[in-house]
FIKE-728505 format. One record per residue (C-alpha): x, y, z. Coordinates in steps of 0.2 Angstrom, whole numbers, padded with zeros to 4 digits, always signed. Example, Ala and Ser with C-alpha at 12.3 -4.5 7.8 and 13.67 -1.06 7.14 Angstrom:
% residues 2
+0062-0022+0039/+0068-0005+0036/
END
This chain:
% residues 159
-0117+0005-0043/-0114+0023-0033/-0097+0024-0022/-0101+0033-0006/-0087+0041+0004/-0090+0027+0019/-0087+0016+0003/-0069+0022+0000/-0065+0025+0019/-0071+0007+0024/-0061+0001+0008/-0045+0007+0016/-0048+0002+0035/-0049-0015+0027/-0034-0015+0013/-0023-0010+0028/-0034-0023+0040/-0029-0036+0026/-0010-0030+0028/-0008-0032+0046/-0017-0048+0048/-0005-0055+0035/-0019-0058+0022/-0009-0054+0007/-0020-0064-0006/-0035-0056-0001/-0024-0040-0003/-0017-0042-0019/-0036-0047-0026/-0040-0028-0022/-0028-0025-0035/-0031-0022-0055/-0022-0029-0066/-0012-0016-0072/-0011-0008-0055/+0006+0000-0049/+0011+0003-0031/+0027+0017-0028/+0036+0024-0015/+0045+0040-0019/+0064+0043-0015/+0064+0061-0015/+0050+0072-0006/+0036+0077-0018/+0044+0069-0031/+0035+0068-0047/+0041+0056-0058/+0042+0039-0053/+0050+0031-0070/+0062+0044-0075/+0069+0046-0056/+0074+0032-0042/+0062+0026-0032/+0062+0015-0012/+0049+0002-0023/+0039+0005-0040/+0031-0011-0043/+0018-0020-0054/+0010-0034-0052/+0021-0046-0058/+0032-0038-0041/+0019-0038-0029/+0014-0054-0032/+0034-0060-0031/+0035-0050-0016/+0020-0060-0007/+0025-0076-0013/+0041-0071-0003/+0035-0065+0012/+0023-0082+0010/+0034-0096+0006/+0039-0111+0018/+0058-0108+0010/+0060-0090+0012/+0072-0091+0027/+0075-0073+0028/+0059-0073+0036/+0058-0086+0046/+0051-0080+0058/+0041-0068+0048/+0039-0051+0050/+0023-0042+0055/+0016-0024+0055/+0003-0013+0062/-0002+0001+0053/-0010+0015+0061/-0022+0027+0052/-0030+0043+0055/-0047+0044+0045/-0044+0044+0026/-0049+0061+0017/-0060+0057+0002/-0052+0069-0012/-0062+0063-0028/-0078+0056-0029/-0082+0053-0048/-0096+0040-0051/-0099+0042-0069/-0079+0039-0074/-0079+0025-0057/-0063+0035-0052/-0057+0040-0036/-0043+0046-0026/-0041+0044-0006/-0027+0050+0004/-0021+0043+0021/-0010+0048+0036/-0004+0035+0044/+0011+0028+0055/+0017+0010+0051/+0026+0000+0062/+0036-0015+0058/+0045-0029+0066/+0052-0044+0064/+0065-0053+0080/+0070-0037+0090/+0071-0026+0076/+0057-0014+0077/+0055+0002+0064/+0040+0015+0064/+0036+0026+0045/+0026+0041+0048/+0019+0042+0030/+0005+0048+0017/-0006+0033+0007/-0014+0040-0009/-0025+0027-0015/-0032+0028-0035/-0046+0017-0037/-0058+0012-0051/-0074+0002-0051/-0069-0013-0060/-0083-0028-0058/-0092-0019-0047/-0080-0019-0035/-0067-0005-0028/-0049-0010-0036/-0033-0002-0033/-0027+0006-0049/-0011+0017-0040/-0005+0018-0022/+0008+0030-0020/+0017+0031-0002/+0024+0045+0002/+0036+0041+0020/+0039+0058+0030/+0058+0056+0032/+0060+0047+0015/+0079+0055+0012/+0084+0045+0028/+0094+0029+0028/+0083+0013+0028/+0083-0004+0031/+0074-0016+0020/+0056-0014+0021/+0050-0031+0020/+0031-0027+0020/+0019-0016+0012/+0015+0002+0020/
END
């Protein structure tokens, strides 16, 4: 199977489609196994196990984190918070069809709200992804959020 660029372009629209719809099972299926999503502290930071991090998480967490934002006991977000991610067309950095390796890099703004509370991210989505199955799966996603040495809230959702 060849990966085009309006493969990996369309791959995105729909992961953050997935997101603001609430879909996170369909969401967390474009994932691989071992796939790690982080969102640096520090701006350019480098190293995401040595150095703090706003969220480095496997799948073991994202799945905890879904299950949260899912469950009919989770009064925190009752009701439950939604987002709206708004992206300027992806840049297709990599295209490498013999390793089935990828890299796409987003701009985006994400908005997300829950009562009256109300926040907007500007931020950058770099997406790693593999051919696994003949499918597009998420190896990394890293999110880099403009103002990320501001003081935030909890971000409930997934940027």
């Amino acid at each position: 199977m060849t990966i085009t660029k309006d493969d990996l372009i369309d791959f995105v629209y729909d992961e953050v489609r997935m997101l603001d719809e609430g879909r996170y099972d369909d969401w967390l299926n474009l994932w691989t196994d071992d796939g790690i999503y982080w969102m640096p502290l520090d701006w350019k930071q480098k190293d995401e196990v040595n150095e703090t991090s706003l969220m480095y998480e496997d799948q073991f967490m994202l799945r905890l984190r879904v299950e949260r934002l899912t469950g009919a006991r989770t009064f925190s977000q009752k009701p439950k918070s939604r987002c709206h991610h708004v992206i300027q067309r992806p840049y297709v950095d990599k295209i490498d069809n013999d390793a089935a390796a990828f890299l796409v890099t987003t701009q985006m703004h994400y908005v997300e709200t829950r009562l009256d509370d109300q926040f907007l991210l500007a931020l950058t989505a770099q997406h790693e992804l593999v051919l696994k199955d003949d499918a597009l799966k998420i190896a990394r996603k890293r999110v880099d959020i403009l103002n990320c040495d501001a003081a935030f809230g909890n971000i409930q959702l997934l940027p």
